[in-house]
C-alpha positions as CSV (number, residue, x, y, z in Angstrom):
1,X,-29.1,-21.9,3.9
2,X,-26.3,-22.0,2.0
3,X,-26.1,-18.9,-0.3
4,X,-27.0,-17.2,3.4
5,X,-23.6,-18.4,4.4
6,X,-22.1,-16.8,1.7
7,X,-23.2,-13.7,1.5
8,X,-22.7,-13.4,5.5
9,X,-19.1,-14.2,4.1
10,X,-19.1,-12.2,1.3
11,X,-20.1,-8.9,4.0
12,X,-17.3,-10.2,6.1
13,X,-14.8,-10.1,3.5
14,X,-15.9,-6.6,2.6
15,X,-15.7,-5.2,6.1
16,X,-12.2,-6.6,6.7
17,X,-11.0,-5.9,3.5
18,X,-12.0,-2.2,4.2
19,X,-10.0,-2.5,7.6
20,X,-7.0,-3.2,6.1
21,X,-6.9,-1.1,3.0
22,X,-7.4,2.3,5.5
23,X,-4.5,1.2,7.3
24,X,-2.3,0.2,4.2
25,X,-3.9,4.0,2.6
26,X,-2.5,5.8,6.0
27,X,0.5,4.0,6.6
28,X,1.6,5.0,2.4
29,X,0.2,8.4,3.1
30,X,2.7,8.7,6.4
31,X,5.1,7.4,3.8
32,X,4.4,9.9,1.5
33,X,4.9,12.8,3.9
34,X,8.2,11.4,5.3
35,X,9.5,11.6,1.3
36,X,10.0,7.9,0.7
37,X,9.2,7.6,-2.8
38,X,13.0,9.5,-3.0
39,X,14.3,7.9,0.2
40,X,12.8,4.3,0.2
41,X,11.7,3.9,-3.4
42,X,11.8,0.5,-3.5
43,X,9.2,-0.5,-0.7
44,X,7.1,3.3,-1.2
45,X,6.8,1.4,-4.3
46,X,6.0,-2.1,-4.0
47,X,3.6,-0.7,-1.3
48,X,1.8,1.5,-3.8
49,X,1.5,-1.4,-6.4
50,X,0.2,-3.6,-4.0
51,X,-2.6,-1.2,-2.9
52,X,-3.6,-0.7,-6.2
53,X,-4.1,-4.2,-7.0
54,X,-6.2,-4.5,-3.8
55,X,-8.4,-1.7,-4.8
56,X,-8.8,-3.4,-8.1
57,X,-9.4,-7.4,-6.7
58,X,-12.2,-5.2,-4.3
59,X,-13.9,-4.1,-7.1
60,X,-14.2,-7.3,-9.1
61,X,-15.3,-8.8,-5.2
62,X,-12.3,-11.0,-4.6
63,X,-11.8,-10.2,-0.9
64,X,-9.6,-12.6,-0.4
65,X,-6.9,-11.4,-2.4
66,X,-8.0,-7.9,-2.0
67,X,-6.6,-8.6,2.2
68,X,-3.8,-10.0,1.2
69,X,-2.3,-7.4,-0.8
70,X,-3.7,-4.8,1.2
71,X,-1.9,-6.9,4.0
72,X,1.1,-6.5,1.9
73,X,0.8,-2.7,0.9
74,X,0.7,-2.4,4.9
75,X,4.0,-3.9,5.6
76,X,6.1,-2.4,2.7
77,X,4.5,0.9,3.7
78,X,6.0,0.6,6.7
79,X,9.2,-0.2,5.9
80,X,8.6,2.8,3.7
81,X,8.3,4.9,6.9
82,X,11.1,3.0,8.8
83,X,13.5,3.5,6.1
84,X,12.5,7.4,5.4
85,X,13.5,8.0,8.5
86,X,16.5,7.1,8.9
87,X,17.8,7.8,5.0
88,X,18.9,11.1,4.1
89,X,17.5,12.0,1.2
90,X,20.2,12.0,-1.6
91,X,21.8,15.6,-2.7
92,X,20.6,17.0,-5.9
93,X,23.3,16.9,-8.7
94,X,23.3,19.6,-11.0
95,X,23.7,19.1,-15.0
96,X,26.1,19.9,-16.3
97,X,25.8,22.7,-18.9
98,X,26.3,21.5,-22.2
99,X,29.3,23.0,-24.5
């Protein structure tokens, strides 16, 4: 009865750990399209990381920490997106030639 408990678990943790790691993947790709690896680099960032390291807690079947940074990835994609917005993207500097 027990080790049906867990893998009813197990299943669960999969499922919501898929949940959340499609929102964290669309919010970043929203991110992405708004430019804020150059206009929020800090959260695009963080939020990339962190969705990485989900994927790779997922594949060794630690759901629980695979939701938490996907949880994570989420929010610091989205202040990704809310930052992008309202940042102008910094003006190119050209080199200077050398003498």
């Amino acid at each position: 009865m027990l080790a049906l408990g867990a893998s009813i678990a197990l299943g669960c943790g999969n499922a919501i750990y898929a949940a959340h790691i499609t929102q964290a993947s669309e919010e970043l790709a929203r991110a992405e399209q708004l430019g804020a690896e150059a206009r929020a680099p800090y959260e695009y960032h963080y939020a990339l990381e962190h969705l990485r390291k989900a994927r790779s807690e997922a594949m060794e079947a630690d759901y629980g920490d695979a939701i938490a940074l996907a949880r994570v990835a989420h929010d610091y994609a989205s202040r990704a997106v809310q930052v992008a917005q309202h940042v102008e993207p910094a003006p190119l500097v050209p080199r200077a030639e050398p003498f």
